[in-house]
C-alpha positions in Angstrom: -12.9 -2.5 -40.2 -13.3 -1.2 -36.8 -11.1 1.6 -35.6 -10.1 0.5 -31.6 -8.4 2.6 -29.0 -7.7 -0.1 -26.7 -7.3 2.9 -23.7 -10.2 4.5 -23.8 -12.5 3.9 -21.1 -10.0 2.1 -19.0 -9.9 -0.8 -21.3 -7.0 -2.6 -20.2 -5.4 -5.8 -21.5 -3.2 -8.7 -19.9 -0.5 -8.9 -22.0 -3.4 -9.5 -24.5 -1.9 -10.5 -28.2 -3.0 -8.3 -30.8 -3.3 -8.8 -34.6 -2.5 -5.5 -36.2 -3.1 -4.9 -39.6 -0.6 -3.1 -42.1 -2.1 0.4 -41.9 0.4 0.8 -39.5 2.3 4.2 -40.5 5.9 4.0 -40.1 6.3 6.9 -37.8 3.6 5.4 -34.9 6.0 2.8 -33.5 9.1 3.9 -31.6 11.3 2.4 -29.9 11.2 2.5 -26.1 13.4 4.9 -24.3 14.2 7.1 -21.3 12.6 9.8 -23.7 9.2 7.8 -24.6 7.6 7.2 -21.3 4.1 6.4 -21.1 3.9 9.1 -18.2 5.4 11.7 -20.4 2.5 14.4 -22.4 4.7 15.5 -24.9 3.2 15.4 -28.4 6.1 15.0 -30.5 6.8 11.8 -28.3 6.3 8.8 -30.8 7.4 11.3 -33.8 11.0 10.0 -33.6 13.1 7.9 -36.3 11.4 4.5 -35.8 12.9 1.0 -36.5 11.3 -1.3 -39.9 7.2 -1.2 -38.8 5.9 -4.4 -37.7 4.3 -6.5 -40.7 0.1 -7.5 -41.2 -0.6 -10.2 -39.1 1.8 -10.0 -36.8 1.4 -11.0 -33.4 2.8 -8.7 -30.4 2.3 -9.1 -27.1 0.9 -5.7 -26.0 0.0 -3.9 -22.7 -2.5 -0.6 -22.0 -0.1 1.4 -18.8 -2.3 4.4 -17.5 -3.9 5.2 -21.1 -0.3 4.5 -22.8 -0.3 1.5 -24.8 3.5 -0.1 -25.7 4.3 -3.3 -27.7 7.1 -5.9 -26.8 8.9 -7.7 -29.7 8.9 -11.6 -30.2 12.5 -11.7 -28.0 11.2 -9.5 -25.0 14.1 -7.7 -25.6 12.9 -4.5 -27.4 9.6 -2.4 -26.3 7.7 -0.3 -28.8 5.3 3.0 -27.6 2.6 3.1 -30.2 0.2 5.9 -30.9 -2.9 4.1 -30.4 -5.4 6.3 -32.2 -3.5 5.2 -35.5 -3.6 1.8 -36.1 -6.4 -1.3 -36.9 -7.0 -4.1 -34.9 -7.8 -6.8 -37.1 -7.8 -9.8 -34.4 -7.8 -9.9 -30.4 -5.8 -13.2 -29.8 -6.1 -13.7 -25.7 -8.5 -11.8 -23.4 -9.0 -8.6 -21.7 -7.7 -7.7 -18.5 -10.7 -9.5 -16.2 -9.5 -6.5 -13.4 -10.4 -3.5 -13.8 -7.5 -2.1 -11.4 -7.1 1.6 -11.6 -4.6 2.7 -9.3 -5.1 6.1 -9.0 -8.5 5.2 -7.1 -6.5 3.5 -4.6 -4.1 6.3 -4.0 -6.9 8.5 -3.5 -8.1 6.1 -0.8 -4.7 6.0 0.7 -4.0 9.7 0.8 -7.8 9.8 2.8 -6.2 6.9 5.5 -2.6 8.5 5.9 -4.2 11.8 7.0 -6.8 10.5 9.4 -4.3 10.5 12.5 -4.7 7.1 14.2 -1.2 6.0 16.3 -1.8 2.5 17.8 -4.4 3.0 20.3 -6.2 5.9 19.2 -8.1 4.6 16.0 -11.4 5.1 16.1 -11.2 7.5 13.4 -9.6 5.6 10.9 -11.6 2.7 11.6 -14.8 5.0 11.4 -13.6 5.8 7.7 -13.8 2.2 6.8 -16.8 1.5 8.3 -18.4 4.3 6.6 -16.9 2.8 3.1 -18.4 -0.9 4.6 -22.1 0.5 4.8 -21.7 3.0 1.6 -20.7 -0.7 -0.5 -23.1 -2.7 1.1 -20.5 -5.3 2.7 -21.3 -6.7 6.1 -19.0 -5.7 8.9 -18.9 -5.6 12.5 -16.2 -3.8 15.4 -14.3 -6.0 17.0 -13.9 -6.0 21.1 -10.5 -4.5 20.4 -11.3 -2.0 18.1 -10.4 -3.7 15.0 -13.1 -4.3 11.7 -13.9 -7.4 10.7 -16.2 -7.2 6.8 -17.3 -10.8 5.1 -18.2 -11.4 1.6 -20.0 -14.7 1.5 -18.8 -17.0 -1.1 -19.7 -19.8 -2.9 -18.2 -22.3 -0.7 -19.1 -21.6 3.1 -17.5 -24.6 4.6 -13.6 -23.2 3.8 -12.8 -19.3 4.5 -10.1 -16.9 4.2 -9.0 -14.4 5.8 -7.2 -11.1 4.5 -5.8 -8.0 7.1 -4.0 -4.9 6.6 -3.7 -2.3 9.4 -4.7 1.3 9.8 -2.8 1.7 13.5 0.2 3.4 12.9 3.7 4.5 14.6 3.0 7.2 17.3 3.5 8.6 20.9 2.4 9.7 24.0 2.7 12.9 26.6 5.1 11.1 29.2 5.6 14.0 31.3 4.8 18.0 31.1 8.1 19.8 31.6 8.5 22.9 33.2 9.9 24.6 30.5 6.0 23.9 29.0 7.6 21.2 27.2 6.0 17.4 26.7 8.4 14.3 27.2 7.4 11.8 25.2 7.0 8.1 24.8 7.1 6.1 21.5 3.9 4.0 20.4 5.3 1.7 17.7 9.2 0.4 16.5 10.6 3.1 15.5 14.3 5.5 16.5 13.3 9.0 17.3 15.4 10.3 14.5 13.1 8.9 11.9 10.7 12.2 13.8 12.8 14.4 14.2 11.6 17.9 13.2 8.3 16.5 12.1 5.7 18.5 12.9 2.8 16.7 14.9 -0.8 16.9 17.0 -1.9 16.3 20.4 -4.9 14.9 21.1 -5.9 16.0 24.3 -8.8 13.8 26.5 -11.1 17.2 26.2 -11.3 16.9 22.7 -9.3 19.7 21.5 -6.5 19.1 19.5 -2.9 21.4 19.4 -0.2 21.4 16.6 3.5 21.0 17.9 6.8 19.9 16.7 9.3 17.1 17.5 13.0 18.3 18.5 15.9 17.3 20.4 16.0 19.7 23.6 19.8 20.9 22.1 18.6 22.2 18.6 19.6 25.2 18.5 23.0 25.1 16.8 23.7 29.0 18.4 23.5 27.8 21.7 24.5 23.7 21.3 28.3 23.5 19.8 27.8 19.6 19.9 23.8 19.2 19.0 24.9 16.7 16.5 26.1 14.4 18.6 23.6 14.4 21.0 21.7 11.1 21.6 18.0 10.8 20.3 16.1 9.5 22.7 13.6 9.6 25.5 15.5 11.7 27.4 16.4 14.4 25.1 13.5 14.1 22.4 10.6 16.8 23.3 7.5 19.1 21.4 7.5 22.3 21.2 3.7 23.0 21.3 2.2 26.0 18.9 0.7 27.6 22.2 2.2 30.1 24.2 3.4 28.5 27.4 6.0 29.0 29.7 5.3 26.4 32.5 4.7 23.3 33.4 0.4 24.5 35.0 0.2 26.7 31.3 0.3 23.5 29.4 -2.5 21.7 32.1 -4.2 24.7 31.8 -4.8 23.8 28.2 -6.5 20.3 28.9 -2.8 18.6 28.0 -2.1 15.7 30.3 0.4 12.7 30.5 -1.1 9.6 28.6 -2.5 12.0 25.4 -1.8 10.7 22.1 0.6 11.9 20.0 0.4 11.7 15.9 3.1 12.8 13.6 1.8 14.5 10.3 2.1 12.0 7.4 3.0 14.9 4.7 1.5 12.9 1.6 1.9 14.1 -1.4 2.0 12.6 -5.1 4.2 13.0 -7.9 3.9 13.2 -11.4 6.3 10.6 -11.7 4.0 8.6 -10.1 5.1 8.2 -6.3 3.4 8.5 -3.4 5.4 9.8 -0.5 4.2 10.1 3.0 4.5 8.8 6.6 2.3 5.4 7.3 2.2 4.1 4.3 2.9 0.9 6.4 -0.1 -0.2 6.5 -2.6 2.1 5.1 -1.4 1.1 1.6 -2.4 -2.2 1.9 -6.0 -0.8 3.5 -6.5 1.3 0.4 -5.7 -1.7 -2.1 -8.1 -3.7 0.0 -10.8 -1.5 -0.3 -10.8 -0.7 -3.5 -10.5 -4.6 -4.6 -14.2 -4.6 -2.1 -15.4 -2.5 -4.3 -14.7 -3.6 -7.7 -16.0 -7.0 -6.6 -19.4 -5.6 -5.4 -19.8 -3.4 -8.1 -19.0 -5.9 -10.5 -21.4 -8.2 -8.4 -18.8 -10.9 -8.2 -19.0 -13.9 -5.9 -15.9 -15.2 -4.5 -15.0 -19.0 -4.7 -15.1 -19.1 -0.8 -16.4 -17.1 2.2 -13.4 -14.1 2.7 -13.6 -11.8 5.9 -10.9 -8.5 5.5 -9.8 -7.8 9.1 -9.1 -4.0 9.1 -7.0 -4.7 12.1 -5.7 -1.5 14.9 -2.8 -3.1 17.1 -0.4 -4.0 14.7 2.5 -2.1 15.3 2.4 -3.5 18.8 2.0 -6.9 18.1 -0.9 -8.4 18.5 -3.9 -6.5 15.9 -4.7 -9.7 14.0 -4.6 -12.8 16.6 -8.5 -12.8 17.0 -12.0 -12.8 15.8 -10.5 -16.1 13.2 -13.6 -18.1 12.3 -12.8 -21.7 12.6 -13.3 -21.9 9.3 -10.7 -19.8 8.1 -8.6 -22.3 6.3 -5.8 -19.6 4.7 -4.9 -16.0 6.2 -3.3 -14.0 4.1 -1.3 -10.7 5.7 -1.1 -7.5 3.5 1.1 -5.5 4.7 5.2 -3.6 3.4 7.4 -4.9 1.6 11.1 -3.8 3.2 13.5 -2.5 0.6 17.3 -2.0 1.7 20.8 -3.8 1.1 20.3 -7.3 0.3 16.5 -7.3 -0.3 15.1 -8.3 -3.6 12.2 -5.9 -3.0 11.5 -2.6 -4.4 9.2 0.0 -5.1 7.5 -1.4 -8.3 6.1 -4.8 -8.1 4.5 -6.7 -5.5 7.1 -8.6 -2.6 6.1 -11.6 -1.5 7.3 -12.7 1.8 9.0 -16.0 2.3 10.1 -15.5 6.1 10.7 -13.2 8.3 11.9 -12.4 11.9 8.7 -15.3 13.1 9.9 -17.8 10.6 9.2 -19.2 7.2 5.3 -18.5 5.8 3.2 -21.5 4.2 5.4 -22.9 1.3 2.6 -24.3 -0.1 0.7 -21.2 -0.1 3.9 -18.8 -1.5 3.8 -21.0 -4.1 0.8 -20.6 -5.1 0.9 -16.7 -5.5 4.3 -16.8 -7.2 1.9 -19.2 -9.7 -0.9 -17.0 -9.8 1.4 -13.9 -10.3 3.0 -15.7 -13.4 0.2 -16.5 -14.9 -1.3 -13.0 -15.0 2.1 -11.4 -15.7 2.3 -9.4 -11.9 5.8 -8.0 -11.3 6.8 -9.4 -8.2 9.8 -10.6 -6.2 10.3 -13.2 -3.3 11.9 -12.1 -0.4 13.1 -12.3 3.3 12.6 -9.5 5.7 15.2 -9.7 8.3 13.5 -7.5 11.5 9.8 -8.2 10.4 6.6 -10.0 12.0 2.7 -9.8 10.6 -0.4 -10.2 11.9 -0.2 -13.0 9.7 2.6 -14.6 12.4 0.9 -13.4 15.0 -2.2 -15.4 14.5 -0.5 -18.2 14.1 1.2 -17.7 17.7 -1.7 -17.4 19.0 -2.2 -21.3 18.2 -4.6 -20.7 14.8 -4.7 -23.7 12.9 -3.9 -21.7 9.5 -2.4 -21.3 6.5 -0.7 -18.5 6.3 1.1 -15.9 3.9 2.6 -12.1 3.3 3.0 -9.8 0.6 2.4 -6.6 0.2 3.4 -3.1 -1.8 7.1 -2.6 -1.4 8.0 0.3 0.6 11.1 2.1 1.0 12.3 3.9 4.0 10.0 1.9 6.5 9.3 3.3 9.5 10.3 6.7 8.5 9.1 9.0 6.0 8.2 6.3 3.3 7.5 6.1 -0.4 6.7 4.2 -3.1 5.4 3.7 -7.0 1.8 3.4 -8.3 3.2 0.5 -10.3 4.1 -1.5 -6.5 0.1 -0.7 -5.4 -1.2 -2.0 -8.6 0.8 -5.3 -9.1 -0.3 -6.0 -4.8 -3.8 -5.1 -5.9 -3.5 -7.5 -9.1 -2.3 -10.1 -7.2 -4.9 -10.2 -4.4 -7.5 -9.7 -7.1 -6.4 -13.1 -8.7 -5.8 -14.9 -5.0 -9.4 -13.6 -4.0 -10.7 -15.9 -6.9 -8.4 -19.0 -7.2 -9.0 -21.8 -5.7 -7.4 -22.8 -2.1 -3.3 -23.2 -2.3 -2.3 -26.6 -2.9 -5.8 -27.8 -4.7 
């Protein structure tokens, strides 16, 4: 009988049913607790006082988490951590895990996107990145009038396409006027409150090229001087940088190749914790960006062709409302948006499955076609949750404005904090990339 370590090299299963035999030792099932995580190190982990072992033959429904592998019993109600090293498999009843996801590789795309600074108007950079990634995978791509990416995978049927975007433009500003204190007035690129920035610390990208490090305050910060800072109004008026240079006036800062109409970019701060969050500005959208090009890249390494045509639209006007309303073949048949979930009072959304959007602010999405991922997501045992985003609109919605004849759709990684400094799980990124995976090769919604 073959020894199996169902972990090792990224062997995953789908819920797969095992048949373990009874060499099971007593002490290598626990049951699941706050104190047997599958993120935790700790040897003496699945040592604890364990419940009766599971008997030969039985069948458990068992799932591989990040090289952790964990059992459920037959109610659903109790979960098991198991030391995989120790036990048989007699009998794989199911399949593997037909997608290879492995969401640290898509975090590691994302933390390259949130640092490339790229504000709504001012992403040639980011899009650059991707283009780079396009040629290095061998997918066909080409720039858009507008700035945006547009790469196609051919598939087998070339009569009926979809269409899949995600965003790399992100919240931002602009010099509005050169105080002169040496000061910049700014103006906001994007939805956002200035509070969300305040105290950030952010870059100017002058039109010579040169770039200079500043910070975001109210003009009243210092509490020494301002008895009432706190209840001073953040906005246009009272918002200003601080640049790292010395200055004093107004023709210092000109003298530095700063003018009015310069970009602005806030530092995204990403980091990762061990707990498995990824914290950092612009998550909205360059999560999505990551998840879609790493799903590129496990089809063409895997040398997969798609059931019909797909183009990804890496799309750079977004945030101000119109980065996906063009460059739609008249083919495209379903267009599919991937973009944050909103988490907050009343939402159904959170940071650890995949939200998939029913309506927002632009109305209700394709029913036909939210169907059909709440289906897929089912079947394959995604973590998701329907849900409604109150003060929301897609490039998905804006196509459709634009008088597409489309089908079209919104989900995405949920995201807490939008528009801020945002954050979310490992677990949200890999149940949006699972999903897509399995849309990218089902057939068209309703057929």
């Amino acid at each position: 009988m073959k020894r199996e370590n169902p972990c090792e090299n990224n062997l995953v299963f789908d819920l797969a049913f095992l048949r373990l035999s009874n060499e099971i030792p007593v002490a290598q099932f626990c049951p699941w607790t706050k104190h047997h995580s599958p993120f935790s190190r700790r040897k003496n982990d699945v040592n604890a006082v364990c419940t009766k072992p599971f008997n030969e033959g039985d069948v458990l429904s068992a799932e591989c988490d990040r090289g952790a592998f964990y059992f459920f019993s037959e109610e659903g109600n109790q979960k098991f951590l198991a030391n995989i090293i120790m036990f048989n498999v007699i009998e794989k009843v199911g399949r593997e895990m037909d997608h290879p996801i492995n969401g640290q590789a898509i975090i590691d795309y994302i933390k390259e996107l949130v640092s490339i600074p790229s504000p709504s108007g001012y992403t040639e950079e980011a899009i650059a990145y991707v283009a780079s990634f396009m040629k290095e995978n061998n997918v066909p791509f080409y720039i858009n009038h507008k700035g945006g990416l547009v790469a196609t995978l051919k598939g087998k049927d070339d009569t009926k396409h979809r269409m899949l975007t995600a965003h790399v433009d992100t919240l931002g500003a602009m010099v509005k006027e050169i105080k002169a204190s040496g000061r910049l007035k700014l103006t906001a690129i994007g939805g956002f409150r200035w509070n969300t920035v305040e105290g950030e610390y952010c870059k100017i990208h002058s039109g010579n090229g040169k770039t200079y490090t500043g910070t975001i305050l109210i003009h009243q910060t210092a509490a020494h001087v301002y008895k009432n800072m706190g209840e001073v109004k953040r906005n246009d008026e009272n918002i200003e940088v601080r640049l790292d240079e010395a200055v004093k006036s107004k023709e210092d800062v000109e003298k530095l190749g700063i003018s009015v109409g310069d970009f602005v970019s806030f530092e995204p701060r990403v980091e990762v914790t061990e707990s498995g969050f990824i914290k950092s500005r612009h998550l909205d959208d360059k999560a999505s960006v990551g998840i879609l090009m790493y799903l590129i890249k496990v089809i063409q390494d895997r040398e997969l062709t798609l059931p019909f045509t797909t183009h990804f639209l890496i799309a750079n006007n977004e945030e101000i409302g119109y980065g996906g309303n063009s460059n739609i073949p008249e083919e495209t048949v379903e267009y599919l948006a991937v973009d944050m979930g909103a988490i907050g009072d009343g939402q159904s959304t959170d940071e650890y499955s995949v939200s998939i959007c029913a309506k927002d602010s632009s109305g209700p999405y394709h029913y036909k076609l939210r169907q059909h991922l709440v289906k897929l997501a089912k079947e394959h045992h995604i973590d998701y949750r329907v849900d409604i985003y109150p003060f929301y609109s897609s490039d998905a919605s804006s196509a459709v404005r634009a008088g597409f004849d489309i089908v079209h759709g919104l989900i995405g990684p949920g995201i807490d904090a939008s528009h801020a400094f945002e954050r979310t799980h490992i677990r949200s990124i890999e149940h949006t990339a699972r999903l897509i995976y399995h849309y990218l090769l089902s057939k068209m919604a309703g057929q």
